[in-house]
C-alpha atoms as an extended CHARMM CRD file, in Angstrom:
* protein
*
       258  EXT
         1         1  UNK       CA             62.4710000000      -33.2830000000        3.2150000000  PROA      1               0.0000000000
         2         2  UNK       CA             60.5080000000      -34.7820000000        0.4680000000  PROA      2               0.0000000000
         3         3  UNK       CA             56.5360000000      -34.7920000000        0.4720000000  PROA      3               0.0000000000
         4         4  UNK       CA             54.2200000000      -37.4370000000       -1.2200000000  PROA      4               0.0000000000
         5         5  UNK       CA             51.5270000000      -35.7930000000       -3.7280000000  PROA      5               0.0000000000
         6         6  UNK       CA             51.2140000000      -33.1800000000       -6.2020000000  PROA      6               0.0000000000
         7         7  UNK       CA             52.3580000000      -29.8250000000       -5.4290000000  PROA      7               0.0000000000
         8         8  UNK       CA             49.9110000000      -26.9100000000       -5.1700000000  PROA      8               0.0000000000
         9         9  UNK       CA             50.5570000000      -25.6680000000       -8.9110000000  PROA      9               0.0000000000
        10        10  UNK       CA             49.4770000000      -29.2680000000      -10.2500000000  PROA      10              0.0000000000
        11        11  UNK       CA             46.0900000000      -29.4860000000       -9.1230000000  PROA      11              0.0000000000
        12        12  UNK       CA             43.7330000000      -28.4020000000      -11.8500000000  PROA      12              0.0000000000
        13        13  UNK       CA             41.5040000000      -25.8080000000       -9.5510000000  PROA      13              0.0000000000
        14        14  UNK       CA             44.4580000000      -23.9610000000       -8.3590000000  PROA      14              0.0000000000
        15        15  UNK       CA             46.7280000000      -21.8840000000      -11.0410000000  PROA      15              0.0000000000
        16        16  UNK       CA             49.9670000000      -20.0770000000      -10.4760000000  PROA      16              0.0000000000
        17        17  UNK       CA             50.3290000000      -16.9680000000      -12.5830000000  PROA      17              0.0000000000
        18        18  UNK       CA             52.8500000000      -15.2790000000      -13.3880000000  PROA      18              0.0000000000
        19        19  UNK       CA             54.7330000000      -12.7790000000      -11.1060000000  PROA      19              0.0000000000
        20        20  UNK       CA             54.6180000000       -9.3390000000      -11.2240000000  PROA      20              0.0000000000
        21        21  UNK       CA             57.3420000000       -6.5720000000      -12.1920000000  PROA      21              0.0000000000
        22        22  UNK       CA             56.7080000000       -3.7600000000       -9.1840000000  PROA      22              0.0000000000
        23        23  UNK       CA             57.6280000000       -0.1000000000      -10.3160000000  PROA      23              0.0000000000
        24        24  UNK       CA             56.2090000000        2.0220000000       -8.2880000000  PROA      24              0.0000000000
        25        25  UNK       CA             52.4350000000        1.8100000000       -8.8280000000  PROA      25              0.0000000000
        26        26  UNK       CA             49.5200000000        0.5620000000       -7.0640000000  PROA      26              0.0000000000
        27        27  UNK       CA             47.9870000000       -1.5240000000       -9.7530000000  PROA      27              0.0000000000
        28        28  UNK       CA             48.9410000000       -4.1120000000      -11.9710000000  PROA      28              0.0000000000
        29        29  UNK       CA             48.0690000000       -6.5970000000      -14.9610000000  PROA      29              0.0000000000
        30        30  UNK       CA             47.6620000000      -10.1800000000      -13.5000000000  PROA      30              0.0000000000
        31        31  UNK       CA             48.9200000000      -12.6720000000      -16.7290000000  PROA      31              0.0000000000
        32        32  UNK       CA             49.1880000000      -16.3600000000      -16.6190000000  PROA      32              0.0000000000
        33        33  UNK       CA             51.6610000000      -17.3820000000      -19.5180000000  PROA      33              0.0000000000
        34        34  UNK       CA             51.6450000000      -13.6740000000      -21.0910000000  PROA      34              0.0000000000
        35        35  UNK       CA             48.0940000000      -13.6160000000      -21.1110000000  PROA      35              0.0000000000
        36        36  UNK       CA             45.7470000000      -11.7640000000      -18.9610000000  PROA      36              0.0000000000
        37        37  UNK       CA             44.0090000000      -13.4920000000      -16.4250000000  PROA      37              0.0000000000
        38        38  UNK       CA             40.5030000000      -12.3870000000      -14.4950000000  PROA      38              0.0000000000
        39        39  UNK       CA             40.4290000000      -13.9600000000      -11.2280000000  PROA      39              0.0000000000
        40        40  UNK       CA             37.1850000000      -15.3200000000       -9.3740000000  PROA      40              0.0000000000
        41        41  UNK       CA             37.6070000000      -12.6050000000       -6.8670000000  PROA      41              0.0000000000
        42        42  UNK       CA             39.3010000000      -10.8810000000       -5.3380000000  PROA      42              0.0000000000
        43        43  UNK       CA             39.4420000000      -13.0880000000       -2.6550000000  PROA      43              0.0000000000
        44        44  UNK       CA             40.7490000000      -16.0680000000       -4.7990000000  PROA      44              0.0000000000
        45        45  UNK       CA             44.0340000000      -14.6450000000       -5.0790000000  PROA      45              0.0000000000
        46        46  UNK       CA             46.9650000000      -15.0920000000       -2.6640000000  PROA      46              0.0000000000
        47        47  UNK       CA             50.4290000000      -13.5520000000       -3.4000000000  PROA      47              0.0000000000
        48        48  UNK       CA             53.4700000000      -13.3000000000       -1.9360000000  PROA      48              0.0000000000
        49        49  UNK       CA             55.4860000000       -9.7160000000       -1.5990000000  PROA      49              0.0000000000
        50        50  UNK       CA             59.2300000000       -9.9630000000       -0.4780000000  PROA      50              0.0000000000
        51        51  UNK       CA             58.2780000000      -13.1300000000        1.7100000000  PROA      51              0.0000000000
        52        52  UNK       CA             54.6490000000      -12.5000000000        2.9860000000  PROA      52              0.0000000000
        53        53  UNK       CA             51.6580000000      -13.5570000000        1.9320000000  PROA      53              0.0000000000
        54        54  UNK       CA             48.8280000000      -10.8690000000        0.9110000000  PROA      54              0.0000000000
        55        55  UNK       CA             45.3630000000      -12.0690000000        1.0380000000  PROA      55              0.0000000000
        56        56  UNK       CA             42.0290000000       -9.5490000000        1.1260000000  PROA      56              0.0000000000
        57        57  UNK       CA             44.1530000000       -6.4100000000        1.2250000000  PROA      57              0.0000000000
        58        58  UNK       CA             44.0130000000       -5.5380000000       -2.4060000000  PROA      58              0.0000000000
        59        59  UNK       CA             40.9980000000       -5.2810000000       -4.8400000000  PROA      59              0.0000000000
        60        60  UNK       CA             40.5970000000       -6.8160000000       -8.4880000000  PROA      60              0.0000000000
        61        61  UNK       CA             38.8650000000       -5.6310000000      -11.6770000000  PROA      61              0.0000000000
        62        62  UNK       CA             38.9550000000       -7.7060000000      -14.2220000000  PROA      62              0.0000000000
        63        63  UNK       CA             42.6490000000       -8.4440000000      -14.9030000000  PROA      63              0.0000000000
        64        64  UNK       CA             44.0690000000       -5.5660000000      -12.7210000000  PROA      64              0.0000000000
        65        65  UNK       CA             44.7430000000       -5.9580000000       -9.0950000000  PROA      65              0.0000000000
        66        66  UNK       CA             45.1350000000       -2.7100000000       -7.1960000000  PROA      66              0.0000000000
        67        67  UNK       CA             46.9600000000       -2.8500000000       -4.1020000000  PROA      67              0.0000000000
        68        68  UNK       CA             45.8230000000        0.8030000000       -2.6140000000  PROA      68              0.0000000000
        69        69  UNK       CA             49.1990000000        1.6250000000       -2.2290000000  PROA      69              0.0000000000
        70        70  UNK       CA             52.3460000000        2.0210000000       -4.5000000000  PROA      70              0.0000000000
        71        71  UNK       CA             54.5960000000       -1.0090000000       -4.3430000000  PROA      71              0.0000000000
        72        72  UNK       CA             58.3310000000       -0.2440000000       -4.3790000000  PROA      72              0.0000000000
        73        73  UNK       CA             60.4120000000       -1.4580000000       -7.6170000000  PROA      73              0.0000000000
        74        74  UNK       CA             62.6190000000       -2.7130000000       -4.9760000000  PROA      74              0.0000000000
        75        75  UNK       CA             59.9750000000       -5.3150000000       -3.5260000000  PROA      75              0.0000000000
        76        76  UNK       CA             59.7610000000       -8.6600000000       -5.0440000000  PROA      76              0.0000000000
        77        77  UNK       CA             56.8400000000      -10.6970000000       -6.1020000000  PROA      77              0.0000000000
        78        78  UNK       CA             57.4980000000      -14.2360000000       -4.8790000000  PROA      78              0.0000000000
        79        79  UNK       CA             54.6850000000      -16.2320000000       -6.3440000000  PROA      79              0.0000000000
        80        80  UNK       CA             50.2980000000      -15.7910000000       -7.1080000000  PROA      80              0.0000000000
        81        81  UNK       CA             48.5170000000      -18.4600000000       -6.5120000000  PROA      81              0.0000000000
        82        82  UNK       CA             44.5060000000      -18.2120000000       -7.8770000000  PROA      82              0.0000000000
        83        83  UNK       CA             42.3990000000      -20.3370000000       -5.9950000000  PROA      83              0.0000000000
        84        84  UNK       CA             39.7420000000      -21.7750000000       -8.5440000000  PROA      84              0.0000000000
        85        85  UNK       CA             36.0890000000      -22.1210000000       -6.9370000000  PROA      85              0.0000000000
        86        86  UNK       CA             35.3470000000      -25.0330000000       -4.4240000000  PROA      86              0.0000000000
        87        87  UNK       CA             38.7710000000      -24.0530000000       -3.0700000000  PROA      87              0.0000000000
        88        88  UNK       CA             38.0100000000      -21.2740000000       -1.0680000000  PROA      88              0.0000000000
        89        89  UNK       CA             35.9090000000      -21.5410000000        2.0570000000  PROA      89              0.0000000000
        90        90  UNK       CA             34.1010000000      -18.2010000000        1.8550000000  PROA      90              0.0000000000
        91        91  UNK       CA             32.7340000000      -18.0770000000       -1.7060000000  PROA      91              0.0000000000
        92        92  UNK       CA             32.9460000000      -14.9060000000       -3.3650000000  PROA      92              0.0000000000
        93        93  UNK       CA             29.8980000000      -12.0300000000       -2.6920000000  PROA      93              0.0000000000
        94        94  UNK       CA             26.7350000000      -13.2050000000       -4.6590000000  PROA      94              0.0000000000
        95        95  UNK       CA             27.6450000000      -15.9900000000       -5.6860000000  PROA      95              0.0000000000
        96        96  UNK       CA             25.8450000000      -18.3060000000       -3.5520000000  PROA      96              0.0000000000
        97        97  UNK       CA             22.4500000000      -18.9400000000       -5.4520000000  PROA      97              0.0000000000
        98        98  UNK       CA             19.4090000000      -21.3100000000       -3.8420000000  PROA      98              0.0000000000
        99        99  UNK       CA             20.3020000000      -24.3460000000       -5.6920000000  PROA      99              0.0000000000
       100       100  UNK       CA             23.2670000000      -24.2460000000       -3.1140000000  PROA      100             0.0000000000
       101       101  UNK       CA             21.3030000000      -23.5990000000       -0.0120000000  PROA      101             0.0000000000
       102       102  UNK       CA             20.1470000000      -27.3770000000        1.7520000000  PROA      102             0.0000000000
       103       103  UNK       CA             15.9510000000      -27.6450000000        2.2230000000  PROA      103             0.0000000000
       104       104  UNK       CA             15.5130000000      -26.6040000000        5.8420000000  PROA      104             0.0000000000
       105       105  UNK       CA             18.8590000000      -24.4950000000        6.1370000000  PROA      105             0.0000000000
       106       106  UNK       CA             17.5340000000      -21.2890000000        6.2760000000  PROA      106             0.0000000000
       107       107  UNK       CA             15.4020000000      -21.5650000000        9.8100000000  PROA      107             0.0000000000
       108       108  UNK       CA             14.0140000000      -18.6540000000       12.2210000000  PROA      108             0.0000000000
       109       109  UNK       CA             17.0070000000      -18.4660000000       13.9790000000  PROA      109             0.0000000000
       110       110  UNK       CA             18.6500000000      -17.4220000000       10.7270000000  PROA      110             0.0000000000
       111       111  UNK       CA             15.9680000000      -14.5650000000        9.9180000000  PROA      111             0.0000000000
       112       112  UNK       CA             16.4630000000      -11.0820000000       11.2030000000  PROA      112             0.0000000000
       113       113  UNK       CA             14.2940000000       -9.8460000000       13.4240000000  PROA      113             0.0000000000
       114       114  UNK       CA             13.3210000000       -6.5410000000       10.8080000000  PROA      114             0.0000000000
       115       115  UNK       CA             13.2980000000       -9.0160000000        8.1460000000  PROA      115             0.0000000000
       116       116  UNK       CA             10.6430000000       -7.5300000000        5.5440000000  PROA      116             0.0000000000
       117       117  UNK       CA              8.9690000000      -11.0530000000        4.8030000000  PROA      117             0.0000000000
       118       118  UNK       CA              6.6190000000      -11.4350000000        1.6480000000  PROA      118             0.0000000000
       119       119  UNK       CA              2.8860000000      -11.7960000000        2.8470000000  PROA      119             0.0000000000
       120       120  UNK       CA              3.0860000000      -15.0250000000        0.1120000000  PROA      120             0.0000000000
       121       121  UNK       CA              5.5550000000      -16.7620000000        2.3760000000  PROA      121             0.0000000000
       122       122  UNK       CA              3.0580000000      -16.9470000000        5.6040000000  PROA      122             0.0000000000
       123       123  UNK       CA              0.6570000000      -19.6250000000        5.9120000000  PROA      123             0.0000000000
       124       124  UNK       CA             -2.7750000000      -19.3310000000        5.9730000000  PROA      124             0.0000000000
       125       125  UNK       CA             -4.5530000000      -17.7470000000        9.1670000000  PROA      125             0.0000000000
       126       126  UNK       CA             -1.7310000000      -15.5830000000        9.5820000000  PROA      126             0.0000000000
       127       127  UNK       CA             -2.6350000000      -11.8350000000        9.9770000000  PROA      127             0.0000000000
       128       128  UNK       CA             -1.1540000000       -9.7000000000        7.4620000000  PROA      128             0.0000000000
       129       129  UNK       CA             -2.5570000000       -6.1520000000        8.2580000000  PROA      129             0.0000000000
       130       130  UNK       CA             -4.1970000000       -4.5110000000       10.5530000000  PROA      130             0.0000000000
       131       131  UNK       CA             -6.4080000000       -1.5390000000       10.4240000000  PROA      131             0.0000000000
       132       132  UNK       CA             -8.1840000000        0.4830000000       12.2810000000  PROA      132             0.0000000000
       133       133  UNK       CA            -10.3070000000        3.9280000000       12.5820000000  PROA      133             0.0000000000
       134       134  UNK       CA            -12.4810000000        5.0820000000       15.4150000000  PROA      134             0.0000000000
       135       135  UNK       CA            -15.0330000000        8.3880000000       15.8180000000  PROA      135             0.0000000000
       136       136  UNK       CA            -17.6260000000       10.1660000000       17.9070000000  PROA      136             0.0000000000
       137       137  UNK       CA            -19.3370000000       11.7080000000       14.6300000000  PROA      137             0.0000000000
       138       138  UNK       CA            -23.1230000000       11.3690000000       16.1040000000  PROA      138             0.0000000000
       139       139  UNK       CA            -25.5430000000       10.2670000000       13.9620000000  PROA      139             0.0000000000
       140       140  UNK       CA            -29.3210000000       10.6630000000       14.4880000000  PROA      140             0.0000000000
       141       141  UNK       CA            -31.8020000000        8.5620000000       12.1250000000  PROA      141             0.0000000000
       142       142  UNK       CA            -35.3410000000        7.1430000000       12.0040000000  PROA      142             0.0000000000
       143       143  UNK       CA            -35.3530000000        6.6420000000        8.1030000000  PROA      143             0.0000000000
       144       144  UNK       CA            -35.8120000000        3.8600000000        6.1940000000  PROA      144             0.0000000000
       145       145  UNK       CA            -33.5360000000        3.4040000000        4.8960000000  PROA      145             0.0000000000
       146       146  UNK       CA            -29.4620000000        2.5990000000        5.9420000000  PROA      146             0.0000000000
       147       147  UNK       CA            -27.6490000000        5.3780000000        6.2290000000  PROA      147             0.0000000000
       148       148  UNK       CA            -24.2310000000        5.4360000000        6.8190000000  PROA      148             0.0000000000
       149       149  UNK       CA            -22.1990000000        6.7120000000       10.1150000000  PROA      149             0.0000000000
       150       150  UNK       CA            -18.8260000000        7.7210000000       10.4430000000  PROA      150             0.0000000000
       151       151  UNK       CA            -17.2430000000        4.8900000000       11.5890000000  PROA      151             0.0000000000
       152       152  UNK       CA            -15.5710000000        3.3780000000        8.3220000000  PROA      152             0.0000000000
       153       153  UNK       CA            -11.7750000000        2.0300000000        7.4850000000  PROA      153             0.0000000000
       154       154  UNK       CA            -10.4290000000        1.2060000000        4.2600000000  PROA      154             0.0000000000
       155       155  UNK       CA             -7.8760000000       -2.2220000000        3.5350000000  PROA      155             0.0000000000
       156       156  UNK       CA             -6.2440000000       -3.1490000000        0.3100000000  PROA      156             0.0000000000
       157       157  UNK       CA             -6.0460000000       -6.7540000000        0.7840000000  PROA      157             0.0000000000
       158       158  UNK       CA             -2.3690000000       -8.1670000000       -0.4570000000  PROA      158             0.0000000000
       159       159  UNK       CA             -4.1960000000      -11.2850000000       -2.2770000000  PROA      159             0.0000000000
       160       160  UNK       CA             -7.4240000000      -12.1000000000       -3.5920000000  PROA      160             0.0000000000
       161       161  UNK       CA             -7.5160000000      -15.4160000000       -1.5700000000  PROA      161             0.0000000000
       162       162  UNK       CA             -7.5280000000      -13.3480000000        1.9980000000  PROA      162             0.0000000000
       163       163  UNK       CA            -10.2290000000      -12.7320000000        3.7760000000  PROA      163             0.0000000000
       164       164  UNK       CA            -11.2890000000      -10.1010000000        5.8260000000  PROA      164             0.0000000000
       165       165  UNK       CA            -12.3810000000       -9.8310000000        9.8340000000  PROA      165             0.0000000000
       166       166  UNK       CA            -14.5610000000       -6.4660000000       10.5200000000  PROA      166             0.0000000000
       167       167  UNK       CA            -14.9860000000       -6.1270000000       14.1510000000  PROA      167             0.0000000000
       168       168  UNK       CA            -16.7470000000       -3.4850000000       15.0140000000  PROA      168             0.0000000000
       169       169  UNK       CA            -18.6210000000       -1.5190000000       18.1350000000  PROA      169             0.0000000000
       170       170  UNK       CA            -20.7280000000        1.6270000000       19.4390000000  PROA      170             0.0000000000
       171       171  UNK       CA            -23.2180000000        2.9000000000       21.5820000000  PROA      171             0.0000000000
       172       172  UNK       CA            -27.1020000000        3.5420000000       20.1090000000  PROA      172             0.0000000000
       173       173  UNK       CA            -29.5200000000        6.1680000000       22.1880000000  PROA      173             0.0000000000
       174       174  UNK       CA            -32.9500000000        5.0810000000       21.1600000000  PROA      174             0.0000000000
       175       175  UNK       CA            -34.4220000000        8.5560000000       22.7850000000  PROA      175             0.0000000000
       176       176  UNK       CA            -38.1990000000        7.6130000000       23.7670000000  PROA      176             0.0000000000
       177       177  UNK       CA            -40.0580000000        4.3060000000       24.4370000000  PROA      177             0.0000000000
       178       178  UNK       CA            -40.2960000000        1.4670000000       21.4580000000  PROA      178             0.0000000000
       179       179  UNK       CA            -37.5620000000        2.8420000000       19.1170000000  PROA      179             0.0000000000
       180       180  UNK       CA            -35.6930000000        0.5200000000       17.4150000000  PROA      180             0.0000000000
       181       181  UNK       CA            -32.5440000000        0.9230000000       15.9970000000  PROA      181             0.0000000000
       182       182  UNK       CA            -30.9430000000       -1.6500000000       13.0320000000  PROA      182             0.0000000000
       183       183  UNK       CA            -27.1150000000       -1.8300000000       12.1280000000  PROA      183             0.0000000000
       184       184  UNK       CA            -25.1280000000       -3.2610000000        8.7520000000  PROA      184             0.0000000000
       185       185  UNK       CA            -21.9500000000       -3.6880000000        7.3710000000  PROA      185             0.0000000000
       186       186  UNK       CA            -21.4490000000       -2.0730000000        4.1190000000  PROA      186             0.0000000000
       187       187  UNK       CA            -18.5230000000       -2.8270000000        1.7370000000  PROA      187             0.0000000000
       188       188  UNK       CA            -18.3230000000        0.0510000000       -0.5400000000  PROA      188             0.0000000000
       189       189  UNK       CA            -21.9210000000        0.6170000000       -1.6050000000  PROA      189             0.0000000000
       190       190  UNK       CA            -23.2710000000       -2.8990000000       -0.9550000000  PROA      190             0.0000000000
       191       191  UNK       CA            -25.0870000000       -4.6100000000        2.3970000000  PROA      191             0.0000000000
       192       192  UNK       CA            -22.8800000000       -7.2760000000        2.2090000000  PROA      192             0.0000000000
       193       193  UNK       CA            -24.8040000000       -8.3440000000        6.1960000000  PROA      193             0.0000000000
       194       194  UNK       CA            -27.8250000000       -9.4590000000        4.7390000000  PROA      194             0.0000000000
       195       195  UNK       CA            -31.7890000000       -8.1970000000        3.9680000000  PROA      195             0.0000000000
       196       196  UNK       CA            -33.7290000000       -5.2360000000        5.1780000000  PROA      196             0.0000000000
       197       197  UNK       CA            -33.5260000000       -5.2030000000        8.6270000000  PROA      197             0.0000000000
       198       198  UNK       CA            -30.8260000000       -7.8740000000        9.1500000000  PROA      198             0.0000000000
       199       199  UNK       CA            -28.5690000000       -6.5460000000       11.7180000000  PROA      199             0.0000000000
       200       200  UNK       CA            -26.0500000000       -6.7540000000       13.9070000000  PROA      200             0.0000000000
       201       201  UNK       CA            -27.4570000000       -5.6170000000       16.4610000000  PROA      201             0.0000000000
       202       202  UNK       CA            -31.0480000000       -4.0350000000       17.0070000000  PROA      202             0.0000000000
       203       203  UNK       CA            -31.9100000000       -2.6920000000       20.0450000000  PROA      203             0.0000000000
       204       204  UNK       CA            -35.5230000000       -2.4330000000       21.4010000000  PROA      204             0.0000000000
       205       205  UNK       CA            -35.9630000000       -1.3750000000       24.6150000000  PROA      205             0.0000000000
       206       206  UNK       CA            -38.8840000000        0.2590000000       27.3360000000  PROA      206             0.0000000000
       207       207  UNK       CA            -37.9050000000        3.7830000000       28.1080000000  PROA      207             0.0000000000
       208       208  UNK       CA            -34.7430000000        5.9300000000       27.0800000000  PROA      208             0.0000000000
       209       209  UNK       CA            -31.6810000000        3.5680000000       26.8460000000  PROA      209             0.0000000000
       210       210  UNK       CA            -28.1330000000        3.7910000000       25.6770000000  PROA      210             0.0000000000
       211       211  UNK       CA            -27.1460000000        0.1870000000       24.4210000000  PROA      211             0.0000000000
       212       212  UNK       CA            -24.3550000000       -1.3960000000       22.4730000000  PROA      212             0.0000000000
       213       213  UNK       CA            -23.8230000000       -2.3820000000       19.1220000000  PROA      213             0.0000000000
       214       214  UNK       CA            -21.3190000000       -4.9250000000       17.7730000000  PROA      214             0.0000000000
       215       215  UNK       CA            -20.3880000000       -6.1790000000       14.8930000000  PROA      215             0.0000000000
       216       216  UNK       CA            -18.2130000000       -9.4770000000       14.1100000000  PROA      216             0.0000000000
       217       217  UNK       CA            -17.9120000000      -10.7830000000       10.3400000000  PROA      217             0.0000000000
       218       218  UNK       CA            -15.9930000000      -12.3890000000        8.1920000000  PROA      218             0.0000000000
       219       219  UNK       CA            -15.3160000000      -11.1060000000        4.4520000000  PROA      219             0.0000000000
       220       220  UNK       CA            -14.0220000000      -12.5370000000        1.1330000000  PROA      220             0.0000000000
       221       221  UNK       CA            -13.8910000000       -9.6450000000       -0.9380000000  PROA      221             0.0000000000
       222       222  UNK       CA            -11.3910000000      -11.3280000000       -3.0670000000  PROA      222             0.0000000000
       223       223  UNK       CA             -9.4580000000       -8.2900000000       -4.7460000000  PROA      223             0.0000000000
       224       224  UNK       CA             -6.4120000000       -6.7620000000       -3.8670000000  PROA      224             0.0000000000
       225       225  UNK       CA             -8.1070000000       -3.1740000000       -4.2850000000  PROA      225             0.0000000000
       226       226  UNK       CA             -8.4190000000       -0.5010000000       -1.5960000000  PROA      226             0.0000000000
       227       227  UNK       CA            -11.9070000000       -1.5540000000       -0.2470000000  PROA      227             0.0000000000
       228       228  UNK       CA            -13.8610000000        0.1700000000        2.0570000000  PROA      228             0.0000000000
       229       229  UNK       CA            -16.0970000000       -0.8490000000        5.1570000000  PROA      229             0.0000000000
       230       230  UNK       CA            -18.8760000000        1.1160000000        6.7050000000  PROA      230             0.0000000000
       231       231  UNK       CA            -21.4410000000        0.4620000000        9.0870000000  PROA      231             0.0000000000
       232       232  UNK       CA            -24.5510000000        2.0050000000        8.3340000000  PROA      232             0.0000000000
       233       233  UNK       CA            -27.7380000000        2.5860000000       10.6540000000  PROA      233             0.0000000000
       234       234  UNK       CA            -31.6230000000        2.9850000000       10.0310000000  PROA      234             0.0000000000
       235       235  UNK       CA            -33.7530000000        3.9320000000       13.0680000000  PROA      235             0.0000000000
       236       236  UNK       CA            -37.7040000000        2.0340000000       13.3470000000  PROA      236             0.0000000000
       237       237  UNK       CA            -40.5090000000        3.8950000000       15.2470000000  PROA      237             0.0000000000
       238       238  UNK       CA            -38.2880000000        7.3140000000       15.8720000000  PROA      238             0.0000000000
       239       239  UNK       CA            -35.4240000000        8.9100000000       15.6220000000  PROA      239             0.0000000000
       240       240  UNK       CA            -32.3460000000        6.6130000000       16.7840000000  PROA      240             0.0000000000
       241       241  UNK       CA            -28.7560000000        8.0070000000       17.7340000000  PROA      241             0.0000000000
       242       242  UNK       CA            -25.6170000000        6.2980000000       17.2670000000  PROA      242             0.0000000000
       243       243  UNK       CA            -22.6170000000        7.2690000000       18.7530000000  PROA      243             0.0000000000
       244       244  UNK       CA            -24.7440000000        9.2350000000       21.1380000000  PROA      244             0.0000000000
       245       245  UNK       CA            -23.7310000000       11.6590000000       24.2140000000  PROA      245             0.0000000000
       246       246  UNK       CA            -20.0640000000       11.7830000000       23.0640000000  PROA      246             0.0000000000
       247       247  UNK       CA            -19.2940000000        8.4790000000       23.1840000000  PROA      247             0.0000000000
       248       248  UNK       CA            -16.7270000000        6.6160000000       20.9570000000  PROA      248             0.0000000000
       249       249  UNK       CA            -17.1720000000        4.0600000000       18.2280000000  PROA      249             0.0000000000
       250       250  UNK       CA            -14.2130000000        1.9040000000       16.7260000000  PROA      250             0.0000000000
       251       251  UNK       CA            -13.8010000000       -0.5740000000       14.0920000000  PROA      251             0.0000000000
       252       252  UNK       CA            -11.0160000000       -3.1650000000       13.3010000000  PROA      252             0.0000000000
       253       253  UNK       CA            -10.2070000000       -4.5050000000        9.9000000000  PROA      253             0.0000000000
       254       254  UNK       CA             -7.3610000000       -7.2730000000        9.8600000000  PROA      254             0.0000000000
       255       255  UNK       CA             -6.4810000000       -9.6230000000        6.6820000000  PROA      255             0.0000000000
       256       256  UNK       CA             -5.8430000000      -12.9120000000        7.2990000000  PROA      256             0.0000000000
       257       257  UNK       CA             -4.2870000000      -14.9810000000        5.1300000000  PROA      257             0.0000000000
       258       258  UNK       CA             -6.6190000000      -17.5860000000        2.8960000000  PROA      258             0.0000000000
């Protein structure tokens, strides 16, 4: 019976080439009118092989379409039909770019679970790192003067926009009556928690105590360079000890996005 419409061959996105001359081989020239043709992919190309269709069991490089296997000189090539782009339903490997992706389509459904996702692409507040070191280094003072303990952990922030939450604790022995004991937060080299004897947490207490220290603050360091956080001690009226009688100390570092 008769059909209504243009046939396949006469619409201008899909082109029938010319047939192909099997001898033997396992690859072959594709032409259209003499001429060499290079497909869209291999996946654009449907031929027809003593009365079947072949689709996505051959590859194509360029002009030359390799069937894996040698085609007997006895077969015949019925008809290749290239399918021009639009045509196909599942476009060819890379070639789907973002201008072809709607606003919204990729969702968090659509994200792998392992997905490595660039720190720039989550919103602010979001934690980006964590870090954190702990140590039962004692450290016995009365100077001054800060001096610095061994409780310390290093970040390298990802942007210069993020800021930084030190949290931070120990225990502090202050070893005889009216002892005082004064904690800061050193980034690199610099007080960054205020004055002389602004602290943290000072302890003053009536006989031999063991207290705790804490630490909470917020940072802007505002480089993406390693940087370093310490918290340093200074003991008033005797000899203080932090981390004293083998107990622990631990600090927290954890960027957050700005």
């Amino acid at each position: 019976m008769g059909y209504i419409g243009r046939s396949v061959d006469k619409i201008s996105n899909i082109e029938t080439l010319d047939n192909i001359t099997f001898d033997g081989s396992t690859s072959y020239s594709l032409t259209k009118n003499s001429v060499a043709f290079v497909p869209s992919a291999s996946q654009n190309i449907l031929i027809s092989i003593d009365g079947v269709v072949q689709s996505g069991n051959f590859t194509v490089s360029g002009s030359t379409i390799d069937f894996g296997v040698a085609i007997s000189s006895s077969s015949v090539c019925n008809f290749i039909i290239h399918l021009g782009v639009g045509i196909v339903t599942t476009p060819s490997d890379g070639s789907v770019g973002t201008s072809q992706l709607a606003s919204g389509a990729v969702n968090n459904s659509k994200i792998a679970s392992d997905a490595a996702i660039a720190t720039t692409k989550l919103g602010t507040g979001a934690v980006l790192q964590v870090v954190s070191a702990k140590t039962t280094t004692q450290l016995s003072t009365g100077t001054s003067a800060f001096v610095a303990t061994d409780l310390s952990a290093s970040i390298t922030p990802s942007s210069t926009s993020s800021k930084i939450v030190i949290l931070a604790d120990g225990c502090v022995y202050n070893g005889a009556n009216g002892r005082q004991g004064f904690f800061a937060l050193f980034r690199g080299t610099t007080n960054i928690s205020g004055g002389t004897n602004t602290a943290f947490s000072s302890i003053y207490a009536s006989g031999t105590v063991v207290s705790s220290a804490c630490v909470n603050f917020v940072d802007t360091p505002n480089t993406t360079s390693s940087t370093t956080y310490t918290i340093y001690a200074k003991g008033a009226g005797g000899n203080i000890e932090f981390c004293s009688q083998g107990t622990e100390a631990n600090i927290i570092l954890m960027e957050i996005a700005g």
